[in-house]
One Martini backbone bead per residue (centre of mass of N, CA, C, O) as a GRO file, in nm:
protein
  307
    1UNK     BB    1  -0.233  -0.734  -5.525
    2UNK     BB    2  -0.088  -0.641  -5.772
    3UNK     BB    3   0.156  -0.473  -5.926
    4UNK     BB    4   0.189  -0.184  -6.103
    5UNK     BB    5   0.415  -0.187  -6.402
    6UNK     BB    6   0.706   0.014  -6.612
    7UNK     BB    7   0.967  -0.097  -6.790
    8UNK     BB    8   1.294   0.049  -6.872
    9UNK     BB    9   1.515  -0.006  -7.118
   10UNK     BB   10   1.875  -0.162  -7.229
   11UNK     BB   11   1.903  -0.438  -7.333
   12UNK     BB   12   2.082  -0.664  -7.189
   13UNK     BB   13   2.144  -0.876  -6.950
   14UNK     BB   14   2.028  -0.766  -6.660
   15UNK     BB   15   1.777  -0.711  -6.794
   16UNK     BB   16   1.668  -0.990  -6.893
   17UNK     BB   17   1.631  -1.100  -6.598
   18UNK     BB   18   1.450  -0.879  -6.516
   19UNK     BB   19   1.242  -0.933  -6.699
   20UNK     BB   20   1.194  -1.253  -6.620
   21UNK     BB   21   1.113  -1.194  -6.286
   22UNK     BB   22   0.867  -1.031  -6.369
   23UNK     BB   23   0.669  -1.181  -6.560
   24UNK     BB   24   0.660  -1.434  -6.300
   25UNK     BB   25   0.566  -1.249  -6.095
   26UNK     BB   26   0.301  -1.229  -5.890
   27UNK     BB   27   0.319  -0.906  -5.767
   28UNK     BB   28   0.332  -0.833  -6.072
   29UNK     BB   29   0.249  -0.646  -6.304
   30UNK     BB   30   0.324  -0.577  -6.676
   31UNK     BB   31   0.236  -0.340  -6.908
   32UNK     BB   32   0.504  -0.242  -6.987
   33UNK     BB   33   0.790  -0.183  -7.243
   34UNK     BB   34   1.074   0.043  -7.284
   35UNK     BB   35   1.310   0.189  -7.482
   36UNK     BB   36   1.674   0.222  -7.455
   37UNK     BB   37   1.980   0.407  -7.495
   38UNK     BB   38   2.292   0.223  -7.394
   39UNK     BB   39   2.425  -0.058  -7.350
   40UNK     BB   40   2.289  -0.024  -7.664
   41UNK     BB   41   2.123   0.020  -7.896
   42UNK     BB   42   1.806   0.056  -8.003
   43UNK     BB   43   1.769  -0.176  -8.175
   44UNK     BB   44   1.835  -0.363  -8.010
   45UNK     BB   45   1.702  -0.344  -7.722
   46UNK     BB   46   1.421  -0.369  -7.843
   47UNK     BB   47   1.456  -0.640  -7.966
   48UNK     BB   48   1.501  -0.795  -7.733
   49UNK     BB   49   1.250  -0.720  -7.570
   50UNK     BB   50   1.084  -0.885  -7.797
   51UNK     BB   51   1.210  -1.159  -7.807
   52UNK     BB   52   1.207  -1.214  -7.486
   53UNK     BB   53   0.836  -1.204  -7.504
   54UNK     BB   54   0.843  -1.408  -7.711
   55UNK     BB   55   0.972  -1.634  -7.581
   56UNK     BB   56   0.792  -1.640  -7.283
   57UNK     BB   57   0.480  -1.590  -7.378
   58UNK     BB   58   0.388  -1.302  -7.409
   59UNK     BB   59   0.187  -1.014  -7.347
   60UNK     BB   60   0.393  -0.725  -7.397
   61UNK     BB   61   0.422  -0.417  -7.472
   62UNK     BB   62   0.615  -0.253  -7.691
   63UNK     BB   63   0.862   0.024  -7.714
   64UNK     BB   64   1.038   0.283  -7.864
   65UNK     BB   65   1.269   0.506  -7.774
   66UNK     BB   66   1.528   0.654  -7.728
   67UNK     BB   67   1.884   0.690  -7.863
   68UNK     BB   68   1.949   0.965  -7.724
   69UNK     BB   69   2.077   1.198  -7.517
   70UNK     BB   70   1.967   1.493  -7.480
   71UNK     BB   71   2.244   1.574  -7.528
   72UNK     BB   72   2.473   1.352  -7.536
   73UNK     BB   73   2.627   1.123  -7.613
   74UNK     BB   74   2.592   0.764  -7.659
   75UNK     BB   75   2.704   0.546  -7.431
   76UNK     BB   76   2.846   0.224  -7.404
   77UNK     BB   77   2.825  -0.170  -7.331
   78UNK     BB   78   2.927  -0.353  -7.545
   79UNK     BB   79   3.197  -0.505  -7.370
   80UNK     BB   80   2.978  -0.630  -7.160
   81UNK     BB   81   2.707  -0.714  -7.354
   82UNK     BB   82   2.810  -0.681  -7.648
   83UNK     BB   83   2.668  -0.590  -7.947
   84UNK     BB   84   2.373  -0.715  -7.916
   85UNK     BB   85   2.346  -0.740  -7.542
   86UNK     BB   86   2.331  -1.070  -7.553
   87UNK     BB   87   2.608  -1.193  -7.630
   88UNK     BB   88   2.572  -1.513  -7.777
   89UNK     BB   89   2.279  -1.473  -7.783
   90UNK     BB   90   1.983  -1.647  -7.982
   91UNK     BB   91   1.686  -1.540  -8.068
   92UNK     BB   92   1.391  -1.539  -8.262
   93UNK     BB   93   1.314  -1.421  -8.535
   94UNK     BB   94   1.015  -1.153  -8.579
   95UNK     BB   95   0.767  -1.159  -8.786
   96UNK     BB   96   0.566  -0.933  -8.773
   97UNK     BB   97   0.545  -0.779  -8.508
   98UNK     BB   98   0.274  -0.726  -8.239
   99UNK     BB   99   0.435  -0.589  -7.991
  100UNK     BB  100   0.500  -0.370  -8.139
  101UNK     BB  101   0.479  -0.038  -8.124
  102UNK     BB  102   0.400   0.260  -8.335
  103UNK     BB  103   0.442   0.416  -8.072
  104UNK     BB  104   0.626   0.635  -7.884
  105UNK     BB  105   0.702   0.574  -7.549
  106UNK     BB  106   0.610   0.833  -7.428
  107UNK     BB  107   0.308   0.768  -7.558
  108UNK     BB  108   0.283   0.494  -7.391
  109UNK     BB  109   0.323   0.613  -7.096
  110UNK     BB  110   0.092   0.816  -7.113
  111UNK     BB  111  -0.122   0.605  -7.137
  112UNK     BB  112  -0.097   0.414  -6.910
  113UNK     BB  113  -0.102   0.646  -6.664
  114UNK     BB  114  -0.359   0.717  -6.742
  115UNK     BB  115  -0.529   0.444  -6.788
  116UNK     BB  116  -0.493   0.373  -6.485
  117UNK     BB  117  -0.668   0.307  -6.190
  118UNK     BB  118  -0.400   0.307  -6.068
  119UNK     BB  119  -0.090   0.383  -5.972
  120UNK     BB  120   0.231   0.353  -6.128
  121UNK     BB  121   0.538   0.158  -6.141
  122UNK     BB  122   0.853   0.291  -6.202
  123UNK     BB  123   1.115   0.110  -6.402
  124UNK     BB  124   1.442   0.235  -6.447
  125UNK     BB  125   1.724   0.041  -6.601
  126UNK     BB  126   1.819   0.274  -6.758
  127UNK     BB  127   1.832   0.554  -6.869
  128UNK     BB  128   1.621   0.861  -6.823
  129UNK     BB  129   1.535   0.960  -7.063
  130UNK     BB  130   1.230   0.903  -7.113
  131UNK     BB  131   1.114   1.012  -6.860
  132UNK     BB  132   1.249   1.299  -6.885
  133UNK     BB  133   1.036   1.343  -7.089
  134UNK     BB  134   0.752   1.254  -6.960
  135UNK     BB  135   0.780   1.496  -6.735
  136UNK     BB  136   0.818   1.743  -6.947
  137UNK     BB  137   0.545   1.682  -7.132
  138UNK     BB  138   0.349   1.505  -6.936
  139UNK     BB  139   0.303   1.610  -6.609
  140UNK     BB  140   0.051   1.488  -6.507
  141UNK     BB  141   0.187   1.173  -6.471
  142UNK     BB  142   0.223   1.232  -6.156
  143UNK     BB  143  -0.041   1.181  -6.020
  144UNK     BB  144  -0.020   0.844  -6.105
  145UNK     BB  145   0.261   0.801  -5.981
  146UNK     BB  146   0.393   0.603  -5.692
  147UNK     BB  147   0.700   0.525  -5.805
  148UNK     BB  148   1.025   0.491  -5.826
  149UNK     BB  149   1.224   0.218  -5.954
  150UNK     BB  150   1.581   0.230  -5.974
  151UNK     BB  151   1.853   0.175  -6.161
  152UNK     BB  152   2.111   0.399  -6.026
  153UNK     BB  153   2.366   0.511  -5.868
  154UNK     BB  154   2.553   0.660  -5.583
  155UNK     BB  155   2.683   0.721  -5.268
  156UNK     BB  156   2.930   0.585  -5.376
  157UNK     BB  157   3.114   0.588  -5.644
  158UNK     BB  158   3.192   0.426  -5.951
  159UNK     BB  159   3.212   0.252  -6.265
  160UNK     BB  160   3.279   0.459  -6.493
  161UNK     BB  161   3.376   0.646  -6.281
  162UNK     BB  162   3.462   0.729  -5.949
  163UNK     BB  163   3.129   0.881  -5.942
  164UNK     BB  164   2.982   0.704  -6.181
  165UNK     BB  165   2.719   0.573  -6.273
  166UNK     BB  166   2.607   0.429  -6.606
  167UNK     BB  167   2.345   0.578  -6.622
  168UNK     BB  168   2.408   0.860  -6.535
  169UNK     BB  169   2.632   0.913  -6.738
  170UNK     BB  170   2.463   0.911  -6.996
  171UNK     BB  171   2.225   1.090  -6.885
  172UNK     BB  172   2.263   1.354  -6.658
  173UNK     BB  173   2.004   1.542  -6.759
  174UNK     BB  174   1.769   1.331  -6.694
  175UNK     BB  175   1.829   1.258  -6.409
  176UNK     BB  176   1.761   1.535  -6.292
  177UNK     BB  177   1.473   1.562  -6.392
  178UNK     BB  178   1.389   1.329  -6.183
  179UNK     BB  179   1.541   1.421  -5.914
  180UNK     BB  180   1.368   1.698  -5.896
  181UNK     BB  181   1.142   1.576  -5.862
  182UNK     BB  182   0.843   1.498  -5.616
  183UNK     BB  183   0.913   1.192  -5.659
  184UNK     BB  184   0.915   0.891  -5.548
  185UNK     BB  185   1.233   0.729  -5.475
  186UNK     BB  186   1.434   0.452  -5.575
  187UNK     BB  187   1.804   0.344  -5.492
  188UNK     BB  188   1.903   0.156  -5.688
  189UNK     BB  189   2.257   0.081  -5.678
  190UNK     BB  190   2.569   0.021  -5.602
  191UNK     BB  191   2.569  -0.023  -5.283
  192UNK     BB  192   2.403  -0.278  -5.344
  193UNK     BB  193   2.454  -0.412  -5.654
  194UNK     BB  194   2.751  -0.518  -5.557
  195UNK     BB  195   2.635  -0.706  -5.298
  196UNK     BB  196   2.592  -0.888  -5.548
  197UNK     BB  197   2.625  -1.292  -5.544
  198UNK     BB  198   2.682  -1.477  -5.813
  199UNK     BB  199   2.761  -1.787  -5.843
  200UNK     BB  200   2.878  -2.053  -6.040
  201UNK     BB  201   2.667  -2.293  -5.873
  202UNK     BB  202   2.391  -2.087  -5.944
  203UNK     BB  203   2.419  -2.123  -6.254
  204UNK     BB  204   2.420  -2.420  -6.268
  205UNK     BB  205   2.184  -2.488  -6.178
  206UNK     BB  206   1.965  -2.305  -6.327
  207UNK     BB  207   2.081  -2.469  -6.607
  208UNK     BB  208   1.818  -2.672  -6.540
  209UNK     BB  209   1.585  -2.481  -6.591
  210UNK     BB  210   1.557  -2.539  -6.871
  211UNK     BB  211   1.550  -2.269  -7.107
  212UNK     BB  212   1.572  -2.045  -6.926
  213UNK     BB  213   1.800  -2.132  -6.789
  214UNK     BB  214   1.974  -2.161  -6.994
  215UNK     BB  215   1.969  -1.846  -7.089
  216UNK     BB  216   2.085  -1.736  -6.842
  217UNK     BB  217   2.369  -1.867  -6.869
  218UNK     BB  218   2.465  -1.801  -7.091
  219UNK     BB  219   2.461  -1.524  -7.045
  220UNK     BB  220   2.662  -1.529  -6.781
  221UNK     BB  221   2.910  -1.623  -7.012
  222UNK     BB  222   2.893  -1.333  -7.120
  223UNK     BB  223   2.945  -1.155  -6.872
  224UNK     BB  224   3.144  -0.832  -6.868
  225UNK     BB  225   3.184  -0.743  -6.571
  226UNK     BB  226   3.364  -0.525  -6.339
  227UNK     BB  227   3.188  -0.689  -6.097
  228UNK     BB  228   3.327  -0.946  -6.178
  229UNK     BB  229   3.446  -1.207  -6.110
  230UNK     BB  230   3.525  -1.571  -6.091
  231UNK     BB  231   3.292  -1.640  -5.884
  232UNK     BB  232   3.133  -1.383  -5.943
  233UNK     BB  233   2.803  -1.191  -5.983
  234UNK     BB  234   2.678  -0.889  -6.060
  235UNK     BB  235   2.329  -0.799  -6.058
  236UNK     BB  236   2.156  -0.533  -6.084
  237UNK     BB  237   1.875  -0.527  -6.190
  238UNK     BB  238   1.729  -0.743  -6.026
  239UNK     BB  239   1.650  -0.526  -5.766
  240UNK     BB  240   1.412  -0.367  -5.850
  241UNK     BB  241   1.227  -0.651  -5.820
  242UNK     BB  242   1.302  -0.735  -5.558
  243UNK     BB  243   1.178  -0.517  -5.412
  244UNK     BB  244   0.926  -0.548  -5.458
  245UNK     BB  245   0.915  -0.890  -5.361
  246UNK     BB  246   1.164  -0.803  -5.123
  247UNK     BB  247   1.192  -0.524  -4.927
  248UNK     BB  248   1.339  -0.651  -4.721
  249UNK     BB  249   1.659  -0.705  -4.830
  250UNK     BB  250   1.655  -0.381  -4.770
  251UNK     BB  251   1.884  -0.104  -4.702
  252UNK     BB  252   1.852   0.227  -4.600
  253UNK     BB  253   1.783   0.594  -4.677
  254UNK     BB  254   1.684   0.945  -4.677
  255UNK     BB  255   1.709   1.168  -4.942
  256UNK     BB  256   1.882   1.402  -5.130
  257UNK     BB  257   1.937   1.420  -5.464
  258UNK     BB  258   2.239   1.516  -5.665
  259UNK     BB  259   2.319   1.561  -6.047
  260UNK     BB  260   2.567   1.563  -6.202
  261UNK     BB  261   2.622   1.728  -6.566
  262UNK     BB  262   2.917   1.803  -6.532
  263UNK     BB  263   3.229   1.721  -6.611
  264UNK     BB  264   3.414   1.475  -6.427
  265UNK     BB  265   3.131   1.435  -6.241
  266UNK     BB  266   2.938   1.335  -6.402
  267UNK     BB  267   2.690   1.152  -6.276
  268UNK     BB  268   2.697   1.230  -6.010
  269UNK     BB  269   2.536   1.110  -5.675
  270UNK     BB  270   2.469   1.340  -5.474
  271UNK     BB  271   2.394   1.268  -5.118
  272UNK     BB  272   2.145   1.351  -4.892
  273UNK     BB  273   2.071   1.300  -4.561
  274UNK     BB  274   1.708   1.299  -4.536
  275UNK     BB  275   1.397   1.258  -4.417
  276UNK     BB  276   1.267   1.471  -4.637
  277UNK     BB  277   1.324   1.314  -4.857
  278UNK     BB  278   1.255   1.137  -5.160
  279UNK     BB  279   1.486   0.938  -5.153
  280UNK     BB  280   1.552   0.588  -5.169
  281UNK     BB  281   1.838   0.449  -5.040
  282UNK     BB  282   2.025   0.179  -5.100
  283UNK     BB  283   2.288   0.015  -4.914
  284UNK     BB  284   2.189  -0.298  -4.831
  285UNK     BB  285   2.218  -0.650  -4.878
  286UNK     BB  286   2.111  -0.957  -4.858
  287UNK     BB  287   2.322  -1.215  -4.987
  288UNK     BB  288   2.192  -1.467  -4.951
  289UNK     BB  289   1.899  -1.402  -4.997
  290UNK     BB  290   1.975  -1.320  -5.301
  291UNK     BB  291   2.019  -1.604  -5.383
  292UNK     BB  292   1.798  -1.769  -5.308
  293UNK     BB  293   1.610  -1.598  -5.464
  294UNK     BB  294   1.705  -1.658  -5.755
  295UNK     BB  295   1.677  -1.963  -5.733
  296UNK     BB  296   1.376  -1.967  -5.683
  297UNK     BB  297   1.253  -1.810  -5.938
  298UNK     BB  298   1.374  -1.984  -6.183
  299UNK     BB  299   1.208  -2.213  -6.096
  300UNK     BB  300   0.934  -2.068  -6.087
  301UNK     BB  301   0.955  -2.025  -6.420
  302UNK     BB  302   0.995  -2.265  -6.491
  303UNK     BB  303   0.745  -2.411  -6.403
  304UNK     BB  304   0.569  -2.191  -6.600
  305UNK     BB  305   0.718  -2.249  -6.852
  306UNK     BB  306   0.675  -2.544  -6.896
  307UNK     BB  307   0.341  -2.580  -6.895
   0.00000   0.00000   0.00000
């Protein structure tokens, strides 16, 4: 049986990676993809995810969701991931795309999640703006969602401020109202993706493997992550998705996360490790072994996508 999942995103380079290994994932079947501001403007990140399901041969809509924050204004990784979210790469632009829906995200993941078998895994890797509209306007959708597997927040330290990861950061009175619900998280966060090092030798791998090989390659020679070096780069949101389809690769503790919303701690996930807790918060990762993930990964899409 695939696990139904439902990605809300705000591609971004790492958001583009991860949803191009959720796409081809036998574990995973891909029901919605929604967009949020964050890495760039709704309008691009919207963009990117239209034209990477259509670039990719997929059949899966698209919805746009929230483009600013809650309360706060918007703060972008522009200098991060271009301006486009994409660094220099360019997708092909779709005249008159019917994968775009013309509901509001909100209203796609309301009905996707209602009208599901089974219950769904919410998979939300930018600002969790749309998540915390979708459970304060229609809180039913809690009956049937099986758990939150999230990238974002960190029980030490932040990328944004000294305490801060950027998806919390940017949002943190939505992220507030997700971690205050009864529902299961995963704390994909900086512990753990912070500790992905994918080498400069498994990108020119990768880059043999195709079309999609060269778009992986070309994204990650454009990506100014502040947690990549010279020789590796840290993949943050792909974390989520190998949670879903290798989580032996992670250890991690259960805790009661609490978001800081003001102040210069905005955005801090302070993390209470309680057995009673209801997230599980990811610490450690087989980095050797998310390395071979990688790369057999985008092998396994390649020969699907070039079928």
């Amino acid at each position: 049986m695939k696990t139904p999942i439902i990605i809300d995103t705000d591609p971004g380079i790492d958001d583009v990676i991860a949803i191009t290994a959720a796409l081809f994932a036998e574990e995973i079947d891909v029901k919605l993809i929604t967009t949020v501001g964050g890495n760039v403007g709704i309008e691009n990140t919207t963009n990117n995810a239209v034209n990477l399901v259509n670039f990719l041969g997929k059949d899966i809509p698209v919805a746009k969701g929230a483009d600013q924050p809650l309360l706060n204004k918007l703060v972008s990784a522009a200098k991060v991931h271009g301006e486009s979210g994409v660094g220099g790469y360019h997708f092909e632009t779709i005249e008159n795309c019917t994968l775009l829906s013309s509901k509001h995200a909100v209203e796609e993941l309301r009905d996707a999640i209602l009208n599901s078998n089974e219950p769904i895994t919410l998979v939300p890797i930018g600002p969790l703006t749309n998540i915390a509209l979708l459970l304060k306007m229609y809180p039913e959708v809690k009956n049937n969602i099986k758990q939150i597997v999230l990238m974002g927040g960190a029980a030490k330290g932040g990328n944004m401020t000294p305490v801060a990861e950027f998806n919390m950061f940017v949002d943190p009175h939505a992220a507030k109202i997700v971690f205050d619900e009864q529902i299961k998280i995963v704390m994909c966060g900086l512990d753990a993706t912070l500790q992905t090092r994918i080498s400069t030798d498994d990108i020119k791998e990768i880059e043999g493997y195709g079309k999609v090989g060269e778009m992986v390659s070309q994204l990650l020679s454009n990506y100014d992550s502040p947690s990549s070096t010279e020789n590796y780069i840290a993949i943050h949101d792909l974390c989520t998705i190998f949670y879903l389809t290798r989580p032996e690769l992670f250890t991690g503790k259960r805790a009661a996360v609490n978001v800081v919303t003001e102040g210069e701690a905005s955005g801090c996930t302070i993390t209470h490790y309680n057995e009673d807790g209801h997230v599980h918060v990811c610490l450690d990762i087989d980095v050797e072994e998310f390395r071979r993930e990688f790369i057999a990964t985008f092998k396994k899409v390649h020969e699907k996508f070039e079928v």
